[in-house]
C-alpha positions in Angstrom: -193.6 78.6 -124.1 -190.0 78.4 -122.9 -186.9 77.6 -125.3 -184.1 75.1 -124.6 -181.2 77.1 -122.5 -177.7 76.6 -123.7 -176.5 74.4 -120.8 -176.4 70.4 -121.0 -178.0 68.2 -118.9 -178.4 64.2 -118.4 -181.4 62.8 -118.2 -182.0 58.9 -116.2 -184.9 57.1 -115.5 -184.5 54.6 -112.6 -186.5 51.3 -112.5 -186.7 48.0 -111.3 -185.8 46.3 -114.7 -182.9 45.9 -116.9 -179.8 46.8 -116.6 -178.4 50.0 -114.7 -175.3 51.5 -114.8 -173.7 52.4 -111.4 -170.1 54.3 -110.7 -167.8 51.1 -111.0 -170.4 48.3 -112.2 -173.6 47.5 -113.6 -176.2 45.8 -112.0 -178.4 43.2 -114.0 -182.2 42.3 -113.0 -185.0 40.3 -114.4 -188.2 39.2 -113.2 -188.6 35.5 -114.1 -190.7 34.0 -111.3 -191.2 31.4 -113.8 -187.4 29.8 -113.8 -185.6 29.0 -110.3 -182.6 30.3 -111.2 -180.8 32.6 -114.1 -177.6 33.3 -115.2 -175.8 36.0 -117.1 -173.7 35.6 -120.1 -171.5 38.8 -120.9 -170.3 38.7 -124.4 -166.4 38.0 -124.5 -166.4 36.4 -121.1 -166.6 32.1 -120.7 -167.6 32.1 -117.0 -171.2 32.3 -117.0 -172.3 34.0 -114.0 -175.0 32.9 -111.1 -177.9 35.7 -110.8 -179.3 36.2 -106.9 -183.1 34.9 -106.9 -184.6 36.8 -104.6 -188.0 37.9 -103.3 -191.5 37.5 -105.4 -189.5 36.5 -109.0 -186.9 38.5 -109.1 -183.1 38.1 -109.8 -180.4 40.3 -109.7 -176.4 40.5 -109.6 -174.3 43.4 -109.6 -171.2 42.9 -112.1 -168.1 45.0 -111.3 -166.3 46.2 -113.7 -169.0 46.2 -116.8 -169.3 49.6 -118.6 -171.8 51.0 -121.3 -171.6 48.9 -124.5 -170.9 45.4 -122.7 -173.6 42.8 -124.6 -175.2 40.4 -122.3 -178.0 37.9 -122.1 -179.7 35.7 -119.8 -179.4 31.8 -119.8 -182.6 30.1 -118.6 -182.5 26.6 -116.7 -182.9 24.7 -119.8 -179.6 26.6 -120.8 -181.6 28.4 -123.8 -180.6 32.2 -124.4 -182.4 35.3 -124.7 -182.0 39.0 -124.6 -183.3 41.5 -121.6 -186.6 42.1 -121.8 -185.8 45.8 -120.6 -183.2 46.4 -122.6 -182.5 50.1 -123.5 -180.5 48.5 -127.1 -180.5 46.0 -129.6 -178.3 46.3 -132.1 -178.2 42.9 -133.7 -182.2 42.8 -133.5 -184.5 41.6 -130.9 -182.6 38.1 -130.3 -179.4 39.2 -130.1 -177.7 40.3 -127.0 -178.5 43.3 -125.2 -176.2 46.5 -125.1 -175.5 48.0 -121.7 -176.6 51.8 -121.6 -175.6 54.5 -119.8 -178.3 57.3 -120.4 -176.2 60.2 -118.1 -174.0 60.1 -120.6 -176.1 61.8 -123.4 -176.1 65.6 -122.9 -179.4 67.5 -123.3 -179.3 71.1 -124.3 -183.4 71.3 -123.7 -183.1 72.2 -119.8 -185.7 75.5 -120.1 -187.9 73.6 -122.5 -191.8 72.8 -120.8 -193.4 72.0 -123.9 -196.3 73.6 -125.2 -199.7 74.3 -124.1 -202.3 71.4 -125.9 -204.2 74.2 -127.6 -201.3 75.1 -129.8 -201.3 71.7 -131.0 -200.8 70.8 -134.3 -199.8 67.2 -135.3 -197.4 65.6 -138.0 -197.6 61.7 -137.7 -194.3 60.2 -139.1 -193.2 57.0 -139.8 -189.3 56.8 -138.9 -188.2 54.5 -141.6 -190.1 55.6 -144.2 -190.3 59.3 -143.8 -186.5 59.8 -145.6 -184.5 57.7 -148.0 -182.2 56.8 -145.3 -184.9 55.8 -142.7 -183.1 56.9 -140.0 -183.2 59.3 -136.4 -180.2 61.7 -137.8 -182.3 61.8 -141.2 -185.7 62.8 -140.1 -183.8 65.6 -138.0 -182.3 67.1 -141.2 -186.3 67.8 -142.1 -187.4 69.5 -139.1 -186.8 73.0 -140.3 -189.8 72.0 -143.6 -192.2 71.1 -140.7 -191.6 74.4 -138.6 -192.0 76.2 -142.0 -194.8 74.4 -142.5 -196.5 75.8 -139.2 -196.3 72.1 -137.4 -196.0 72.2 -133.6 -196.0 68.6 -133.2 -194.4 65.6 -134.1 -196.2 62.2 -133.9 -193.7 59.2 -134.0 -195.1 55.9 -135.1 -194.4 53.3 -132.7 -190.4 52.5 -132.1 -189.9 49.6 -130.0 -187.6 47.7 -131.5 -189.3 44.8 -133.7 -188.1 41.8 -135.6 -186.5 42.3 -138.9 -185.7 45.4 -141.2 -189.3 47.0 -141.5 -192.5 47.0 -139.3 -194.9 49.5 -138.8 -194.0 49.3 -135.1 -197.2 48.1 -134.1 -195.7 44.5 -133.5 -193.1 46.2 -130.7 -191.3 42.7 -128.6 -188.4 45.2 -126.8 -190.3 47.6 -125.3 -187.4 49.6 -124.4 -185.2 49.7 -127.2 -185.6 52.0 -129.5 -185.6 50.0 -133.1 -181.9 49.6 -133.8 -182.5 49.9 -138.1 -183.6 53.8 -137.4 -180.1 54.4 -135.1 -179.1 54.4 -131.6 -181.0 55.5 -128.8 -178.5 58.9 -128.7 -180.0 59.2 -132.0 -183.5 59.4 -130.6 -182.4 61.6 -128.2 -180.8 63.8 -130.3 -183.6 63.9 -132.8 -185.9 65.2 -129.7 -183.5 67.8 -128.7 -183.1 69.1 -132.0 -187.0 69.5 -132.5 -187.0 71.3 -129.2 -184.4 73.8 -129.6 -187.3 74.5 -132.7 -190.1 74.6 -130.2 -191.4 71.3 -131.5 -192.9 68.7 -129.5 -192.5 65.0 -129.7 -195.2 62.8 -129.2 -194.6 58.8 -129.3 -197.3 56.1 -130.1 -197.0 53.3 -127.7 -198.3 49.7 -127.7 -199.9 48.1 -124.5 -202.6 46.2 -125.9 -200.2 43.3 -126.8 -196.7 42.3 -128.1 -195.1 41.6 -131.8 -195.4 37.8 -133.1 -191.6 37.3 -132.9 -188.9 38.6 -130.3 -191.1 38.5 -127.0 -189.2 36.8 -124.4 -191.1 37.3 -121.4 -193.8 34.9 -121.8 -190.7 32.6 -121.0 -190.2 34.1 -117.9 -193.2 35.4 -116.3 -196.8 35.6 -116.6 -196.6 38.5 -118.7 -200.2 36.9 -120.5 -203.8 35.5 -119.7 -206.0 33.0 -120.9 -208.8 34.8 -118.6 -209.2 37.7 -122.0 -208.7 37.7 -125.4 -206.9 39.9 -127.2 -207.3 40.7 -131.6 -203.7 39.5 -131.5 -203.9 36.1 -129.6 -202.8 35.9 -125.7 -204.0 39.2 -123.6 -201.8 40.7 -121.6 -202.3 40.4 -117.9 -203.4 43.4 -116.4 -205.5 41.6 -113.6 -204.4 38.0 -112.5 -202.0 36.3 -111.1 -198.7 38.1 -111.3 -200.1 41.0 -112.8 -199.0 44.0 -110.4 -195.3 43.5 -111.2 -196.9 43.6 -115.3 -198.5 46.7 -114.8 -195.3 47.8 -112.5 -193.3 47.3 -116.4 -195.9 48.5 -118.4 -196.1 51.9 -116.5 -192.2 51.9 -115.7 -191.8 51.8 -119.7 -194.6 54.4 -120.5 -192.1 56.9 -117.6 -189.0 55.7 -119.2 -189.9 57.5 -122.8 -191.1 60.9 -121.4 -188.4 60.8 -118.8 -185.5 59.8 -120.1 -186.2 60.7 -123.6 -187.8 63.6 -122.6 -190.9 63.4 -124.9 -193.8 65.5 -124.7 -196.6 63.2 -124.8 -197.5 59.5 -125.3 -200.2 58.0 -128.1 -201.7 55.0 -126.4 -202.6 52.4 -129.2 -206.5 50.7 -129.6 -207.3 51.1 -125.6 -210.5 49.4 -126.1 -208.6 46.5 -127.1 -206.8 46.3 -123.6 -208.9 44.3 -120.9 -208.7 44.7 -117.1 -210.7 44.2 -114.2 -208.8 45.6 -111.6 -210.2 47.8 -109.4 -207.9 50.3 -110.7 -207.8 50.0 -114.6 -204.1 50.2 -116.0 -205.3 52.9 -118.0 -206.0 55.1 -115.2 -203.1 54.1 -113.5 -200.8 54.8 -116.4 -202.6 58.8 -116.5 -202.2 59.1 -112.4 -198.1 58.2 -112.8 -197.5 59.8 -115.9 -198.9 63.0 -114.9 -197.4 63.2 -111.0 -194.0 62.8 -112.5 -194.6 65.4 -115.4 -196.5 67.6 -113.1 -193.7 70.8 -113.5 -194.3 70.9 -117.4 -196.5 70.2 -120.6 -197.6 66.6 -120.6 -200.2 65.4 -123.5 -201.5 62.3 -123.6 -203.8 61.2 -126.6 -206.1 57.4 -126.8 -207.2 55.7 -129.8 -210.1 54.3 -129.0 -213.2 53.0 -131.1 -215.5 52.7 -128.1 -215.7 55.8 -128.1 -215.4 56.3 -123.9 -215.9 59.4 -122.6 -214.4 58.7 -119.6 -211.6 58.7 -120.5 -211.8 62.1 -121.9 -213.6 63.9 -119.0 -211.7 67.1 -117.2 -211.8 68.8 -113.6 -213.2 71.8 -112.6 -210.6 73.9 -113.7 -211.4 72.5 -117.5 -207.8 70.1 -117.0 -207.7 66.8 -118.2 -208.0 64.0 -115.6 -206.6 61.4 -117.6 -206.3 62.0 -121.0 -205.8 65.1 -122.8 -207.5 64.1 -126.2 -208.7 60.9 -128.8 -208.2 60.4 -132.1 -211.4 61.3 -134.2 -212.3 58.4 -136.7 -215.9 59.2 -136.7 -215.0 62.4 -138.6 -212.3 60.9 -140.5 -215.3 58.3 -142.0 -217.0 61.0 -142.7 -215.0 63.5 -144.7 -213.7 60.6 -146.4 -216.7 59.4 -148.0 -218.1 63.2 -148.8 -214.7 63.2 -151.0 -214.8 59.5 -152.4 -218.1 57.9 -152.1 -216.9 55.0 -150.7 -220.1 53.8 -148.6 -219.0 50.0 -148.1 -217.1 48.3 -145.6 -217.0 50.4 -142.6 -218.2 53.7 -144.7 -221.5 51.5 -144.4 -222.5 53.1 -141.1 -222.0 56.5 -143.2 -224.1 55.5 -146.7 -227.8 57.4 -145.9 -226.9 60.9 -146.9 -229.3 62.5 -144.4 -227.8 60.4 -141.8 -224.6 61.1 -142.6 -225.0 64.9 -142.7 -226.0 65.2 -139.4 -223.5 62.8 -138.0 -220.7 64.9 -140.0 -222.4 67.8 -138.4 -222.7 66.6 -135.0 -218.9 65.0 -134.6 -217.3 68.6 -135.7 -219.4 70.0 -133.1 -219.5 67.5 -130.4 -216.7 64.9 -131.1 -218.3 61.5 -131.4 -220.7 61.1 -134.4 -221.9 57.9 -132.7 -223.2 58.6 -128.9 -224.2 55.1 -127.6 -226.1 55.2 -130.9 -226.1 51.2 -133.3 -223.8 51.1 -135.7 -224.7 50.2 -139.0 -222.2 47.6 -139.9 -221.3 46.3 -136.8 -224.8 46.0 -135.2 -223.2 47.0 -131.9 -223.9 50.6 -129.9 -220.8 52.3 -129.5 -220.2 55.4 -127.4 -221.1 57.9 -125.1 -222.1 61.3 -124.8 -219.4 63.8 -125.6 -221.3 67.4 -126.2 -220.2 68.1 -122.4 -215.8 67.4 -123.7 -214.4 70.6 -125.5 -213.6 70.2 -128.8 -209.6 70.1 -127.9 -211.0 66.4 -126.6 -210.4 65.2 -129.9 -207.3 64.8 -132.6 -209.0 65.4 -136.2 -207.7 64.2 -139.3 -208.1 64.0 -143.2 -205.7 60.8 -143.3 -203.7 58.5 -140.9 -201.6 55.4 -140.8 -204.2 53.3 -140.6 -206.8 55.0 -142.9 -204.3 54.7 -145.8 -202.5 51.6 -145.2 -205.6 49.8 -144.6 -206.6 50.3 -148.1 -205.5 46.9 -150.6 -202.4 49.2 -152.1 -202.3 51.8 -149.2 -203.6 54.7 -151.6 -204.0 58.4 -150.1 -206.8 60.5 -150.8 -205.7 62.7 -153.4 -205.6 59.4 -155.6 -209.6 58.7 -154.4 -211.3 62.0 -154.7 -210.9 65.4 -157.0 -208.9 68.1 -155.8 -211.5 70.3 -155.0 -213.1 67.7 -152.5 -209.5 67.3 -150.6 -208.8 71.1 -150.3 -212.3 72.0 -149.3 -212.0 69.0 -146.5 -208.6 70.3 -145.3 -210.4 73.8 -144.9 -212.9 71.8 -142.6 -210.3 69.9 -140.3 -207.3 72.3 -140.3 -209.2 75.6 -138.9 -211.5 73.1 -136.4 -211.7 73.8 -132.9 -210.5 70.1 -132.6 -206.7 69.4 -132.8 -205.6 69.0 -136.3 -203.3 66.0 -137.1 -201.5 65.5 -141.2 -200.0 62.8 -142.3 -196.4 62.7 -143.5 -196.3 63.7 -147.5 -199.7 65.1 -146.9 -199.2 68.8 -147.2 -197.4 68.2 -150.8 -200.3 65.6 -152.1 -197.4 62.8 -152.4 -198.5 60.2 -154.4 -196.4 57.4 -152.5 -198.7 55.3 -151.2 -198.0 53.5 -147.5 -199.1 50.1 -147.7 -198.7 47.9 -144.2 -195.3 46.3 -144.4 -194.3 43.8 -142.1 -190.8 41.7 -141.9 -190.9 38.8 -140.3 -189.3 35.3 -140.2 -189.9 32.6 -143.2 -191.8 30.6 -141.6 -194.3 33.4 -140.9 -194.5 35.3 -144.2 -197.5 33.1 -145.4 -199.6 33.6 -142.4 -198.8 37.0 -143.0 -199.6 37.4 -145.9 -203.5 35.3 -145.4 -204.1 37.5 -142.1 -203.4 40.8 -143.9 -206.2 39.4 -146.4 -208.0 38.6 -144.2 -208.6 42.1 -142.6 -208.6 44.1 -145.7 -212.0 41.7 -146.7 -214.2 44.5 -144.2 -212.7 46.7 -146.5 -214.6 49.3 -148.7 -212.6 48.2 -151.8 -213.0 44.5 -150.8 -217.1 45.4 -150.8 -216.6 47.3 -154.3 -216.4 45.2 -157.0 -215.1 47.8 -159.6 -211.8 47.7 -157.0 -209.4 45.5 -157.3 -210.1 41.9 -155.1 -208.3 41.8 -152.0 -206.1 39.0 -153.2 -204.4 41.7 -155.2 -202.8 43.2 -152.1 -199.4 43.7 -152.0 -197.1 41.6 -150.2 -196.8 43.4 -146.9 -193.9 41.1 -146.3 -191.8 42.5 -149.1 -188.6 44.9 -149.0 -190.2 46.3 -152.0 -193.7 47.5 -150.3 -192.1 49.0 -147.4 -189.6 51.0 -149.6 -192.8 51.7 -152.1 -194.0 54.2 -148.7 -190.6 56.2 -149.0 -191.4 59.7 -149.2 -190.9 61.6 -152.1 -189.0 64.4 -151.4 -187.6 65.6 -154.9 -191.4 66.6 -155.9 -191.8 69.0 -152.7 -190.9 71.8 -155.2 -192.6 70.4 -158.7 -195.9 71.6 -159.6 -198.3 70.6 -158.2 -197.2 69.9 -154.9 -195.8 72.5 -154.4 -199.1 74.3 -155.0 -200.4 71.9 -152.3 -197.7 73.0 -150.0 -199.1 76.3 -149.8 -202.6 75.7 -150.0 -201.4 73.8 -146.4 -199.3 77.1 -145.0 -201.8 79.2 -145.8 -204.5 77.2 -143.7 -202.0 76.6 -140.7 -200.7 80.1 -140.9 -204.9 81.5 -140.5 -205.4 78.4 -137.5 -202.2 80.4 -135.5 -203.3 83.8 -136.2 -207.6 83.3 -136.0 -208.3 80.1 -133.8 -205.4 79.1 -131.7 -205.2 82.3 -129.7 -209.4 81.9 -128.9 -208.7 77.9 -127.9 -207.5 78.3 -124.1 -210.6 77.7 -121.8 -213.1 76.9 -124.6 -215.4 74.3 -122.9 -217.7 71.4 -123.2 -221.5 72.3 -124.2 -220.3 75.5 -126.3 -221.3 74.0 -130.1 -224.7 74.2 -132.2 -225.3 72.8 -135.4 -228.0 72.5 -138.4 -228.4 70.3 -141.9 -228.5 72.8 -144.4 -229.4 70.4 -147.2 -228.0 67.4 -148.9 -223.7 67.3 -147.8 -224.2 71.0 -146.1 -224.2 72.2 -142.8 -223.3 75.1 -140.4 -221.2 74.2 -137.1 -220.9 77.1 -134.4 -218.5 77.2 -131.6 -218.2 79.7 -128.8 -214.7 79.7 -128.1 -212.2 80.4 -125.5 -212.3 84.2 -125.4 -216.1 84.6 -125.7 -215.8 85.0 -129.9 -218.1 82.7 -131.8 -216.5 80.7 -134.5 -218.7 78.9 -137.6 -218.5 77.0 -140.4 -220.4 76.7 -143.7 -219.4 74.0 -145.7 -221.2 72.7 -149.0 -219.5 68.9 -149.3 -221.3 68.5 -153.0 -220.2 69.3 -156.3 -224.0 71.2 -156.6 -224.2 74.3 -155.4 -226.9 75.4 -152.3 -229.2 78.3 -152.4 -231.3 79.8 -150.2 -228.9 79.1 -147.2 -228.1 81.7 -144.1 -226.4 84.6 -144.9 -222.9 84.3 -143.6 -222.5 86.4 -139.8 -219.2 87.6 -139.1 -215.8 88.4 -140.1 -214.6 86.1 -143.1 -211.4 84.2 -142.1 -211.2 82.1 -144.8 -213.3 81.0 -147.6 -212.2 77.6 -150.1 -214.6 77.9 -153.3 -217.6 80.3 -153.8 -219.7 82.1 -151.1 -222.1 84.8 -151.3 -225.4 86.0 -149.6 -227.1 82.8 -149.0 -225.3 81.0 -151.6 -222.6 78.5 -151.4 -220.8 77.1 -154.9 -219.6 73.4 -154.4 -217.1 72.1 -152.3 -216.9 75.4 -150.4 -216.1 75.7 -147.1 -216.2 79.6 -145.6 -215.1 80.2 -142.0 -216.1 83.2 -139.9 -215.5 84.4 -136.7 -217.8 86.7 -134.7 -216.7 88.4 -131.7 
């Protein structure tokens, strides 16, 4: 791992779209095969002025005389505004005008940083606005020295394209280029990167491809940018394989360089993949890998799915045990799994998970192969999902406790130490922080906040109702809508509301207040044993190296022969009974959470040992 040298650098990624900056002008294009002509409106000027239509779409007009911070839009036949579809910044939201950016003129001081190899991954998934009181780039950056003493290795932005209105998850992205203007400029962004990597932090960002936010999306004016021929769980799919569709992939992989180029990130989080549809010969998802990994070929480039297919496709590596496409996927399977061992919530999509024997081996089998479900039917869908993953090493996969979406897809967005005992949550973090899989926390997590993060959503007036019904809508498959001790699902809070999105503001004054603080270093302790006993074993463990047995009701032993030839294994009683008559432990103890002795384990006890 190299560290940031001293001297500055500029960073610029050129593309097709947008605006670019040259030495005495600025020259403006937009793909709008849809309109036969566009002009340009520069704020401050009268004279609108006449855009070249050229070839296949396009338009374009080089302006002399325009520097960084001009504002501009473009003025469609019908003489109807709207910003640049590419634009680098919005500062007056997604329909005002556009800033004019000059990316050269932001020094780096990261030149001699390459990242970090995947195995030394450790994730911290953040929400920008509502991971400070100030909900801002310059604010988060004032925290980054808590997560290196924490033992974090990676950050995890939630989704940043700019969106409409003060708060959004950032899954409803309509700029795809602009950073969102309420969490700071995008200088800010690129000075909150810099400043994690002069700490030998990574930055990953979660990216949206599967479709656009309800409000702010321009280039369904303009282009052909959806398709009636797929659906999508949003409405219109994006067109990945029609008409028109090779200068939409062209965007969608030019913004996926932009971020790791000009911002200089680390990796990318690709959002619900099964939910994008293409039938090109050459899926956009493979095409997106291909790009993104020729242009990052000289450093440390991770690229992680979410996807509840459960492909392993997507996952496989080459002969030399490198990712073809994608380094890892997030692990819901598991995250069912340990959640309802600590709650017993075994409704709504903890259905599939009820049968205790079933859900044993499952638990049992996604620690030690991945995927729980292998092209097995699940129980509350009635659909088969996934393929066989025993053959993917277990750095295939992102493992978790709690997520975004896990907690704000409950009715009030409750975490798990508000569900389930203490006991139950530190034994599960034992399980998922010293895996062989790639740990991810959530923000808060490590101190047991008791802030909850409910989905928040701003959006126009005349959307706040449909909102409101759709958001009730989803939480009815639900395990608290299927409880009928919980509260009823129209009992959730308004996501539209200023007051639910600052209800997800960290706490920060109780870091130090018993007992989060006690939870603080229950979470050192276990990332401080995961550098020192299973990072250094993780480089060249491979696919095919796990074994696993039931032990009994909620107990099992997972073994893993790692990188360096050691052999790694857990025994974990998930119950609040204890287990006789077990295996006697084999190895060196590297950590033990609860009671453990010669064939006995007390309850909720995990013990980890390592054999080499």
């Amino acid at each position: 791992m190299q560290r940031p040298s001293a001297r500055s650098i500029s960073r610029k990624h050129a593309m097709r779209f947008g605006a670019e900056v040259r030495t005495d002008s600025t020259r403006f294009q937009l793909w709008a095969p849809k309109c036969r002509s566009i002009r340009l409106r520069l704020k401050g000027r009268r004279t609108l002025l006449q855009l070249e239509a050229i070839d296949d779409g396009w338009h374009c007009l080089d302006v002399e005389g325009v520097k960084p911070g001009a504002r501009y839009k473009f003025v469609l036949p019908d003489d109807s505004e709207i910003p640049d579809p590419a634009s680098r910044h919005q500062p007056d939201d997604v329909d005002g005008f556009s800033e004019v950016i000059d990316p050269a003129q932001f020094q780096w001081t990261d030149d001699g940083w390459t990242g970090r190899p995947w195995e030394e991954t450790i994730i911290y998934e953040l929400h920008v606005g509502a991971f400070t009181e100030e909900g801002t780039f310059r604010a988060a950056m004032d925290r980054l020295d808590h997560l290196v003493a924490l033992g974090i290795t990676a950050i995890q932005l939630m989704p940043l394209a700019d969106f409409y209105g003060r708060f959004n998850w950032g899954y409803d992205g309509a700029m795809w280029f602009a950073p969102e203007a309420s969490y700071g400029r995008p200088e800010d962004l690129k000075a909150f990167i810099d400043a994690a990597h002069a700490r030998s932090l990574m930055v990953f960002l979660d990216v949206v491809y599967n479709h656009f936010g309800p409000h702010g999306n321009c280039l369904a004016l303009v282009a052909p940018i959806f398709t009636r021929k797929h659906t999508s769980p949003w409405g219109e799919a994006i067109n990945y394989d029609g008409q028109g569709a090779s200068v939409v992939r062209e965007f969608v992989v030019e913004n996926a360089l932009y971020w790791v180029t000009e911002f200089n990130l680390d990796g990318l989080r690709f959002d619900a993949v099964h939910a994008i549809t293409d039938d090109s010969t050459t899926h956009i998802l493979e095409l997106l890998a291909a790009r993104l990994r020729a242009a990052r070929s000289h450093r440390h480039l991770h690229l992680i799915v979410e996807n509840s297919e459960n492909q392993a496709i997507w996952l496989r590596r080459n002969s030399e045990a490198r990712p073809i496409h994608y380094t890892a996927q997030w692990n819901d399977d598991i995250h069912h799994l340990v959640h309802e061992a600590a709650t017993g919530e075994n409704t709504g999509y903890y259905a599939d998970f009820d049968n205790m024997e079933a859900r044993c081996d499952k638990l049992a089998r996604a620690l030690a192969e991945g995927f729980a479900y292998q092209g097995n039917i699940k129980p509350h869908e009635g659909m088969r999902r996934g393929e066989p993953s025993a053959g993917l090493p277990p750095t295939a996969f992102v493992i978790y406790m709690q997520d975004h979406d896990q907690i704000g897809n409950r009715i009030k967005g409750d975490r798990i130490t508000r569900l389930a005992n203490a006991d139950a949550v530190k034994a599960l973090t034992a399980v998922y922080l010293l895996s062989p899989q790639i740990p991810m926390l959530f923000m808060g997590e490590e101190w047991a906040s008791q802030n909850p993060f409910p989905f928040f959503s701003d959006v126009p007036a005349e959307l706040r109702e449909t909102v409101r019904k759709g958001r009730q809508e989803e939480l009815k498959s639900t395990p608290e809508h299927e409880d009928p001790v919980k509260p009823d699902v129209e009992e959730a809070v308004d996501p539209t509301s200023p007051a639910t999105f600052a209800s997800a503001r960290l706490d920060w004054q109780d870091l130090a207040e018993p007992p989060h603080a006690e939870w603080l270093a229950h979470y050192r302790a276990l990332i401080d044993t995961r550098r020192m006993e299973i990072i250094p074993r993780l480089a060249g463990i491979e696919g095919f190296a796990s074994d696993y047995e039931v032990l009994g009701a909620q107990c099992v032993l997972v073994s893993w022969r790692l990188g360096d030839g050691a052999t790694l294994r857990l025994y974990a009683n998930l119950d609040e009974v204890t287990r006789t008559g077990l295996p006697s432990a084999i190895g060196r103890r590297i950590h033990l959470q609860g009671f453990a002795e010669q064939g006995t384990l007390g309850p909720w006890t995990v013990l980890w040992t390592v054999e080499v």
